[in-house]
C-alpha positions as CSV (number, residue, x, y, z in Angstrom):
1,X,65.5,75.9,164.7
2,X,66.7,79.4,165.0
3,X,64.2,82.0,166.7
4,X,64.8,86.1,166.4
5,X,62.6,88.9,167.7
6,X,62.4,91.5,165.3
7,X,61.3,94.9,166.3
8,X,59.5,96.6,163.6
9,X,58.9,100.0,165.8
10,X,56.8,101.7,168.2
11,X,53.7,103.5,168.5
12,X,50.9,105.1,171.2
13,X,47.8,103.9,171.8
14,X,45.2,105.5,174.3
15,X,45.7,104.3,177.7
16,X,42.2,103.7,178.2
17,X,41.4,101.7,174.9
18,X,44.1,99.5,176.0
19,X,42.8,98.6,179.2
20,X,39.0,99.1,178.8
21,X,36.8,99.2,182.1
22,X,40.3,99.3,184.4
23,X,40.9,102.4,186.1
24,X,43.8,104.2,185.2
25,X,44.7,104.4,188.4
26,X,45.8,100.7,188.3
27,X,47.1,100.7,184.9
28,X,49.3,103.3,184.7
29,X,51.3,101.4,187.8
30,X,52.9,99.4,184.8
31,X,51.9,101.3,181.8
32,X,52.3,105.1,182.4
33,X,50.6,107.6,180.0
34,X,51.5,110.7,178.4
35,X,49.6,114.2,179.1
36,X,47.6,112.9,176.3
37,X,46.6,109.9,178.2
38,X,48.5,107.8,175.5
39,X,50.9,104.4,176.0
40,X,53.8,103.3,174.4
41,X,53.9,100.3,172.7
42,X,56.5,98.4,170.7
43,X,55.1,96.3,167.2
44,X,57.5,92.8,167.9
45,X,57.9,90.3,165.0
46,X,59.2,86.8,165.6
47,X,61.2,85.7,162.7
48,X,61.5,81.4,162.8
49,X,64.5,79.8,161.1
50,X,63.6,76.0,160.4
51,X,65.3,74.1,157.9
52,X,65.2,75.9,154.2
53,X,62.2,78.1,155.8
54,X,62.4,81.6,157.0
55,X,59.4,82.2,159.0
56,X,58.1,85.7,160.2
57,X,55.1,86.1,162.5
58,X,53.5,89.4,161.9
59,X,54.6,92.5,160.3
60,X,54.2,95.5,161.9
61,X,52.4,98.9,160.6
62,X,54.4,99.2,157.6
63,X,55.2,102.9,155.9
64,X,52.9,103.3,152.9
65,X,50.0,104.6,154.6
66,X,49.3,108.0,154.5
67,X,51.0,111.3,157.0
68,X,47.4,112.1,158.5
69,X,47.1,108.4,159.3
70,X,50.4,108.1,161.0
71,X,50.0,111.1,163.1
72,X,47.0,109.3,164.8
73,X,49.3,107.0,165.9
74,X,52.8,108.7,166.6
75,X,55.2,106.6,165.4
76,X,58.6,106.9,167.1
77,X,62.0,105.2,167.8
78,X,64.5,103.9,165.2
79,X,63.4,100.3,164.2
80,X,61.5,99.1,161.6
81,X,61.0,95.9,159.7
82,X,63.7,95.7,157.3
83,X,66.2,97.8,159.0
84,X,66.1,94.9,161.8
85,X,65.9,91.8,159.1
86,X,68.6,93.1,157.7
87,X,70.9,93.2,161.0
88,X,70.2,89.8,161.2
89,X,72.1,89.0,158.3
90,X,68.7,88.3,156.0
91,X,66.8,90.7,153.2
92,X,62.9,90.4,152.8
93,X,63.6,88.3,150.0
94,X,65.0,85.4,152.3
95,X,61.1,85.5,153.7
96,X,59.5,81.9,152.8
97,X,56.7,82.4,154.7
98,X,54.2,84.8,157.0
99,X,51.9,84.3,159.7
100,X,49.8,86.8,159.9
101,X,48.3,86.0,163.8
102,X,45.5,89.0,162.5
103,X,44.5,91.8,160.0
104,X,44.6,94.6,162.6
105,X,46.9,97.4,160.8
106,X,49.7,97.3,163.0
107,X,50.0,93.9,162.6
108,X,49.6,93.2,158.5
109,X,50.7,96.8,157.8
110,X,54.2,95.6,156.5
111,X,52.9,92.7,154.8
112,X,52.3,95.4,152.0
113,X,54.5,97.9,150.3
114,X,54.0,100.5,147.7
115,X,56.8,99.8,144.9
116,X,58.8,102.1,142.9
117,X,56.0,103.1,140.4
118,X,53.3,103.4,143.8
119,X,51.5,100.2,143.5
120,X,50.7,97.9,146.0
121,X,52.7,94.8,146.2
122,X,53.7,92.0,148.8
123,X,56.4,93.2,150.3
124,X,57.6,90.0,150.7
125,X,57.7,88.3,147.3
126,X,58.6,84.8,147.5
127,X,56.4,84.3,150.7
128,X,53.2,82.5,151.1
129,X,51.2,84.8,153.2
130,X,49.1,82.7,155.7
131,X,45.8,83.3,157.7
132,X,42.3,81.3,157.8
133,X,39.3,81.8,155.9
134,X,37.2,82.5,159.1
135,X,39.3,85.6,159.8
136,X,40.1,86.4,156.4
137,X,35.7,86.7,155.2
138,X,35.8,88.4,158.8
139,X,38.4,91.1,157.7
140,X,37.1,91.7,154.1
141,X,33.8,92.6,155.0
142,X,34.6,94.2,158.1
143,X,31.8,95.1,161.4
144,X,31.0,98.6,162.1
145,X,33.5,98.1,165.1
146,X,36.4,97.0,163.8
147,X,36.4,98.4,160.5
148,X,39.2,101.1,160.7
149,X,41.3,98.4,161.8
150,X,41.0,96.2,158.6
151,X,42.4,98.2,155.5
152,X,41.8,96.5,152.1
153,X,45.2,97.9,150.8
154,X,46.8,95.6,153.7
155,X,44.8,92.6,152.5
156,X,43.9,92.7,149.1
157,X,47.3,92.5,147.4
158,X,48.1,89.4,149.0
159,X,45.1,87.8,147.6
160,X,45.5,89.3,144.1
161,X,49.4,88.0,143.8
162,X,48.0,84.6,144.9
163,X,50.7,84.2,148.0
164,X,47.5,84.0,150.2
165,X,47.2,80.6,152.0
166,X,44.8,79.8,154.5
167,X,45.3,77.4,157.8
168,X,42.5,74.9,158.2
169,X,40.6,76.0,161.3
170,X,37.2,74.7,162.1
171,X,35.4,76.3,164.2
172,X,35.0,74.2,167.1
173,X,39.2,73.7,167.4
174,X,41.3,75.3,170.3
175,X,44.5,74.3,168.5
176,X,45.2,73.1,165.5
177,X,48.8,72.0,163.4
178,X,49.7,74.0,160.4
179,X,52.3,73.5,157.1
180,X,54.6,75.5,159.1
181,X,56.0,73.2,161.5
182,X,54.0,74.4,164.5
183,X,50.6,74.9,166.3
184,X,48.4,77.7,166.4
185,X,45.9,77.9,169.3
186,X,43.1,80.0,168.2
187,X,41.1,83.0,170.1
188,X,38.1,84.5,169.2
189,X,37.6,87.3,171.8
190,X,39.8,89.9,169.9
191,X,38.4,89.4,166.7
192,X,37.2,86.2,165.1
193,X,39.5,83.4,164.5
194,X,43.0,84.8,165.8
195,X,46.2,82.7,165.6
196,X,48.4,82.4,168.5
197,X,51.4,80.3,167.1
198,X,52.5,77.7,169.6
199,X,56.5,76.6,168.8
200,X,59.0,74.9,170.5
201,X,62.8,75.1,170.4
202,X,65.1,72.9,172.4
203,X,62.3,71.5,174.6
204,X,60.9,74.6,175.3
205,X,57.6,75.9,174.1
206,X,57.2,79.9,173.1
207,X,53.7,81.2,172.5
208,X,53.4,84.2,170.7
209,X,50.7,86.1,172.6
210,X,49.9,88.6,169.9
211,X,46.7,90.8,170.9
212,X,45.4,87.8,173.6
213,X,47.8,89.3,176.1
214,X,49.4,92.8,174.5
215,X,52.0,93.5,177.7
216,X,52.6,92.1,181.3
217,X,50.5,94.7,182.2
218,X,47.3,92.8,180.7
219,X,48.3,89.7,182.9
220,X,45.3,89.9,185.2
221,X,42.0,88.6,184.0
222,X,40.0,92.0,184.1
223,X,42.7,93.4,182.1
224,X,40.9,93.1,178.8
225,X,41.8,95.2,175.8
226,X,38.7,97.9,175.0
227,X,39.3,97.2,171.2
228,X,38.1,93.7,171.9
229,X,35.0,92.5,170.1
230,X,33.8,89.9,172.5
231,X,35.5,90.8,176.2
232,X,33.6,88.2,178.0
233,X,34.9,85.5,175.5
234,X,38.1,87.1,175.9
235,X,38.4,86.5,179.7
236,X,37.6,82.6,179.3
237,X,40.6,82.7,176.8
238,X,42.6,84.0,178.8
239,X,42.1,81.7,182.1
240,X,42.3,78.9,179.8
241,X,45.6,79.9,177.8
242,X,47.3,81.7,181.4
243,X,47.0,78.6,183.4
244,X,48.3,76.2,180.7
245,X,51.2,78.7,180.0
246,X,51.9,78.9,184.1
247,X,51.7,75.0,184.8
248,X,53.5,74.1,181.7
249,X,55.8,77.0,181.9
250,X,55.2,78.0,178.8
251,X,57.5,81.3,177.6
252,X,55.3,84.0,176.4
253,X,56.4,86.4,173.7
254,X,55.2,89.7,173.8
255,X,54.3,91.7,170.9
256,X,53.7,94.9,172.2
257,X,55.3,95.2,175.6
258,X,57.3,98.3,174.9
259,X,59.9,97.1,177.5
260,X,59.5,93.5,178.1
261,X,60.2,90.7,175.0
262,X,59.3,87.3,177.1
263,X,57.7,86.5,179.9
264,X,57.2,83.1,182.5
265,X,53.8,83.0,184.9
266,X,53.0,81.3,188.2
267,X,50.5,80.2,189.8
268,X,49.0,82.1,192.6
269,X,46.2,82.4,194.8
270,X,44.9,85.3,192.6
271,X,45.6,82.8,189.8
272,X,48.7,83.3,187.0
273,X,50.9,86.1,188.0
274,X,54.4,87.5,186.7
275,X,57.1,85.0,187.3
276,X,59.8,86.8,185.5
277,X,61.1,88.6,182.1
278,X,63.2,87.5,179.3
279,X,64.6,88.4,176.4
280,X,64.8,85.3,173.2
281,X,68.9,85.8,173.7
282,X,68.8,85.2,177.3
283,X,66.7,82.1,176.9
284,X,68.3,80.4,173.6
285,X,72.3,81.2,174.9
């Protein structure tokens, strides 16, 4: 197995959103905001080479979407999705397979494209395209709350092609196996049903954090995203998951950190805290 991170871009988010009932007093120590009270964060794929299986978790915001849309969101930097696939020697037809951990838009965005003739398409097109049917009826007929995160034109197409899959997860299961060759350990505190893929390479066990745990910064229990639908849930999740990731030392990617890829936890008196950062290169020499 072969393990990449893949940039696909960065974008802002508001400061306070990101860190709901937090001070920003205390948050902007590791996340500093603009004069707009906006963040920085970076939109990190993990692309999984196993066998005759090319396997990318999560996609990014994509392009297609409208210039009044983007401007909400002030996209910036050089990377995207297939800019970076490409630099690793692979094209987006190489892609057997995506895990899509959520529907959020800057996480399915790329999963979609707008072809030459400006209809939607996968933009992967020999993939199977792979969530559960918990999230997916979640997604589809969205609550009041989340519903300008879940766009049908990111969703829809995959279903229409019929490269949608779904992952068997009951609802009573913390973690369960997939076709894929790994685990997924599932959250419900973001938005129902999340997938947190669980993989290991050379003994050592990565854990793709996804919106569970955005940035170091979010390392503290308090430190609960204000998008999230159930924050209570969220910090049980995230006592559970923290302490299994410190006491089995359990590499964390990070998805949006803007400046750190992986990361290792400890145990403290105050419970997990930052043991150090990593990138995938420095880990996998």
């Amino acid at each position: 197995m072969n393990v990449y991170s893949l940039n696909t871009g960065y974008f802002k988010l508001d400061g306070g959103a990101m860190f709901g009932v937090v001070p920003k007093s205390l948050w902007s120590r590791t996340n500093p905001a603009d004069e707009r009270n906006m963040c920085r964060w970076a939109m990190r794929s993990l692309l999984i080479e196993q066998g005759d299986r090319l396997i990318l978790v999560d996609t990014g915001i994509g392009d297609k979407q409208s210039d009044k849309f983007f401007s909400y969101y002030y996209l910036h930097g050089e990377d995207d999705l297939e800019k970076n696939l490409n630099a690793l020697g692979f094209s987006h037809t190489d892609i057997t397979d995506v895990l899509l951990t959520h529907l959020h838009f800057d996480h399915v965005g790329g999963a979609v494209k707008r072809n030459a003739n400006g209809i939607l398409e996968p933009a992967f097109p020999n993939a199977h395209y792979w969530s559960n049917e918990r999230h997916w009826n979640w997604a589809v007929q969205p609550n009041a709350r989340e519903k300008a995160s879940f766009l049908k034109e990111n969703m829809l197409p995959l279903q229409e092609s019929g490269q949608l899959k779904f992952i068997n997860a009951a609802e009573n299961e913390h973690q369960v196996s997939t076709d894929l060759g790994f685990d997924v350990i599932l959250v419900h505190g973001h938005t129902e049903s999340q997938m947190l893929p669980l993989i290991e390479k050379d003994g050592q066990q990565i854990l793709f954090a996804a919106d569970l745990l955005p940035s170091v910064g979010h390392i503290p229990l308090p430190y609960v995203l204000g998008y999230d639908t159930r924050p209570l849930l969220t910090l049980d999740e995230k006592k559970r998951i923290l302490d299994k990731v410190a006491d089995q030392d359990i590499l964390l990617f990070l998805e949006h950190d803007p400046d750190n890829e992986c990361a290792r936890l400890k145990q403290s008196e105050r419970g997990p805290v930052l043991s150090s950062v990593h990138t995938l290169k420095e880990e996998f020499k």
